[in-house]
N, C-alpha and C positions, 0 to 999 in steps of 0.2 A: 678417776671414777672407779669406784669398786665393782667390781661384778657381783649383781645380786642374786643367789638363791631363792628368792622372792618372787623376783620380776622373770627370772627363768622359770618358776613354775608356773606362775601367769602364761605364761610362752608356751607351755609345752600344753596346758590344759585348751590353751586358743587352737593349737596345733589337732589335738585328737578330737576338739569338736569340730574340726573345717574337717579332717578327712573321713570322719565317721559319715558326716552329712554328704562327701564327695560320692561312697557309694553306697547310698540310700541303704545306710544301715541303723534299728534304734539302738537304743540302750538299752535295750530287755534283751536284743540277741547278741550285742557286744559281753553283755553279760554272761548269757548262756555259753556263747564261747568261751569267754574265760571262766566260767564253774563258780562266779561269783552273782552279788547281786546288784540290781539295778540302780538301786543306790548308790553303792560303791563308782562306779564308773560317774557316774552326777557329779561324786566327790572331783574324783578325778578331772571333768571335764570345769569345774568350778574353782577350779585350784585350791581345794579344800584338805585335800589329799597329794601327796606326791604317789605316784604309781611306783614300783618296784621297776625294774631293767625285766626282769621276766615278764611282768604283766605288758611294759611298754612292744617288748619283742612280739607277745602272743598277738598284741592287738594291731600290729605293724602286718604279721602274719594274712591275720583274718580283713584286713583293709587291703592287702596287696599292692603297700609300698614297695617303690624303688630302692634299689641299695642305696643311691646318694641321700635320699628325705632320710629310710633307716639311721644311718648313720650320724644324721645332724639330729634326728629324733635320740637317738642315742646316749650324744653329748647333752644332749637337754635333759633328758631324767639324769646322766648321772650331777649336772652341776646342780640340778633344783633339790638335790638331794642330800649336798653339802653344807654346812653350817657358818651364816656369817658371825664379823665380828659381833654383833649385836646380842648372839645368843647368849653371850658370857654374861649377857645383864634379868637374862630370864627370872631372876629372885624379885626383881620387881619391876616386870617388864610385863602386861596381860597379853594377852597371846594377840587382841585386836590390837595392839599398838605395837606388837612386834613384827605386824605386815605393812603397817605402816612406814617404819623404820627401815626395813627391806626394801620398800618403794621407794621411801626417800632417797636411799643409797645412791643408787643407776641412775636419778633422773636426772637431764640434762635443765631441766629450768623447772622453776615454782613460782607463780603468780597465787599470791594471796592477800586475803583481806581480815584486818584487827580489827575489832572494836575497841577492845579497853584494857590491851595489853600489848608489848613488844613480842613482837614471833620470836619463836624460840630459838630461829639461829641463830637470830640478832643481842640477844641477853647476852649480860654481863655473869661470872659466876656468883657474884652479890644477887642481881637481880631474879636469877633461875633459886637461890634460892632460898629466896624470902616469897616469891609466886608460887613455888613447888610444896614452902611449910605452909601457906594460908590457904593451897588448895585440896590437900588432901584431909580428910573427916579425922583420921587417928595418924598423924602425924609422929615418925619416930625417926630420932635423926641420924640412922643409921640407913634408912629407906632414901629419906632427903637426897642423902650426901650421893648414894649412887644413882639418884633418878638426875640429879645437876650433873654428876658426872658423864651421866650417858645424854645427856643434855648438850654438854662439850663437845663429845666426841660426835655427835652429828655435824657441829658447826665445821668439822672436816670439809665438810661439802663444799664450803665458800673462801675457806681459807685455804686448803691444802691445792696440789695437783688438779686440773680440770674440771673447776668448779662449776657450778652448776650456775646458771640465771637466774636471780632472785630480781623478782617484781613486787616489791610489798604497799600496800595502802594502810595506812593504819590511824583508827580513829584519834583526833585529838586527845579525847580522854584518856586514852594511855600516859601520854605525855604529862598529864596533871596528876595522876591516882601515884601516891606516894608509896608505890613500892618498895617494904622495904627500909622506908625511912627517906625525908631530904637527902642525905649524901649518897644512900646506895643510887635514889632515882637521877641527881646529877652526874654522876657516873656513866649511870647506864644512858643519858642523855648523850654525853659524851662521847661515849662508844658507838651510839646509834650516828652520831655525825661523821665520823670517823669510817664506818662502814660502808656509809653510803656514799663515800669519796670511790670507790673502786671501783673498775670499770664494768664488773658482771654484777653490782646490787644498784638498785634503784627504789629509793625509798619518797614516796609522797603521804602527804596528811593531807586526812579529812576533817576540815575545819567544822566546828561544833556549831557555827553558824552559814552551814550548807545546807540543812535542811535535810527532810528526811529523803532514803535513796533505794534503792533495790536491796540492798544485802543487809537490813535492816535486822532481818531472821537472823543474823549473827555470821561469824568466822566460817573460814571457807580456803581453803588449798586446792589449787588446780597443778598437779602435777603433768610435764610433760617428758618425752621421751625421743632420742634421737632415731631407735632400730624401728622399722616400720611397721614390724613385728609387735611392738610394744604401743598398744593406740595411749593417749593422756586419758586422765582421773580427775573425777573430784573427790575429795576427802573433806568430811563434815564427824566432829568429833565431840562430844556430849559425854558426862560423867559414866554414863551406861554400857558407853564403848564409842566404835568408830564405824562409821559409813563409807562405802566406796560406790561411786557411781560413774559407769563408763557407756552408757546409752549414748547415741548419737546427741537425744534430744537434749538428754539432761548436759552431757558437755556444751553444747550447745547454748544452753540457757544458762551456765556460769561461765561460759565464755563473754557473752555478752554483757552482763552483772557487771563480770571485773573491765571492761573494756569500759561500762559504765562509768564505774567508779575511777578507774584511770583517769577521764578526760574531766570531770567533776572533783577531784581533788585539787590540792595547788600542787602547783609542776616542782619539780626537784629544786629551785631555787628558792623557789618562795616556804617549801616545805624546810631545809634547812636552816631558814631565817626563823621559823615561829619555833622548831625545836631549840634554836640556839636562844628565842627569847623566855621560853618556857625555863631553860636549865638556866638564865641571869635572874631568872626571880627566886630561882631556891636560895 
């Protein structure tokens, strides 16, 4: 599992608003102490911003941390500070999909749901990228080749070292929409079989005659997380950018959604039967 820079600024931004709030202090006078503005500290506590080691020290200062919190305060600005592998793809990487990819990194399991496409850890390098040329507006296949590539190098997560829980649902239609072409999509049929033989993925279909179901509004990632420190995510993602939503309620209500759709799919045996009938008719 990689240590994310990501998920550590998450961390450290959860960190200065628990202890700002421990001794009833706002953000006007966290401010005024540091000779900045209230904004800035927002940033900071939204993880929008990484704070500097000065700023982290002054504001350590002015809350009247412990040396031991100091210290682990410390290591957390300087690793949220650091750059993962991911940044090397910043030419065509938007900045909301490159928190994304940061999240994805560290998490220990991902519960998500497809409509009308294979998730993206689960693609074939045929399949990511005939999905990657149909979906972008001005298309140039020099963009392509390193968005599939950075595509690959996520699927890390399940292949490599301490991979991560994959829970997928994914609509029938995927299984039929010729991605690509007959041979790419028997392929990536293929691989989809293939994948979900391993003991950390688990892949179900939502049959096209299930009727309609809660996650209808479309695709959905629930990211979860081992350090306690690190609460789970939903991630909701749309041409305009990416959503992150960590409220109680809202985890809460796509907690349930996918627990939905888990039990209303067909189970791992029956879902590898219709993928294997779906890839005998191409």
């Amino acid at each position: 599992m990689t240590a994310s820079p990501t998920v550590r600024r998450r961390r450290l931004a959860a960190e200065l608003r628990r202890l700002r709030a421990a001794v009833d202090v706002t953000q006007q006078q966290a401010a005024t102490h540091l000779g900045c503005t209230q904004a800035k500290i927002g940033r900071f506590e939204t993880a929008k911003r990484v704070p500097s080691p000065g700023d982290v020290s002054a504001l350590m200062d002015f809350y009247a941390v412990d040396d031991d919190q100091r210290a682990r305060l410390a290591d957390l600005a300087r690793d949220a500070r650091k750059r993962g592998w991911w940044h090397s793809y910043s030419d065509v990487l938007p900045e909301w999909y490159e928190t994304y990819v940061g999240l994805e990194a560290e998490a220990s399991s991902m519960r998500t749901y497809e409509s009308d496409a294979v998730p993206g850890l689960l693609q074939t390098r045929e399949y990511a990228h005939a999905i990657t040329s149909s979906t972008l507006v001005r298309p140039d296949e020099s963009e392509v080749a390193r968005r599939v590539e950075l595509r690959l190098r996520r699927q890390h997560r399940i292949t490599g070292e301490n991979p991560l829980e994959l829970w997928a649902v994914i609509g029938e239609a995927a299984l039929r929409r010729r991605v690509g072409g007959t041979g790419v999509l028997r392929r990536q049929l293929t691989h989809l079989l293939e994948m979900s033989e391993r003991e950390h993925v688990t892949v179900q279909v939502m049959p096209l005659d299930a009727g309609a179901h809660p996650a209808q509004a479309g695709p959905f990632v629930i990211l979860g997380y081992a350090h306690h420190a690190d609460p789970d995510l939903v991630y909701l993602e749309t041409h305009a950018g990416g959503m992150y939503l960590d409220k109680e309620v809202e985890l809460s209500h796509y907690t349930a959604m996918m627990d939905h759709l888990r039990a209303h799919a067909l189970n791992q045996r029956a879902s590898s039967r219709i993928i294997d009938e779906h890839r005998g008719e191409l």
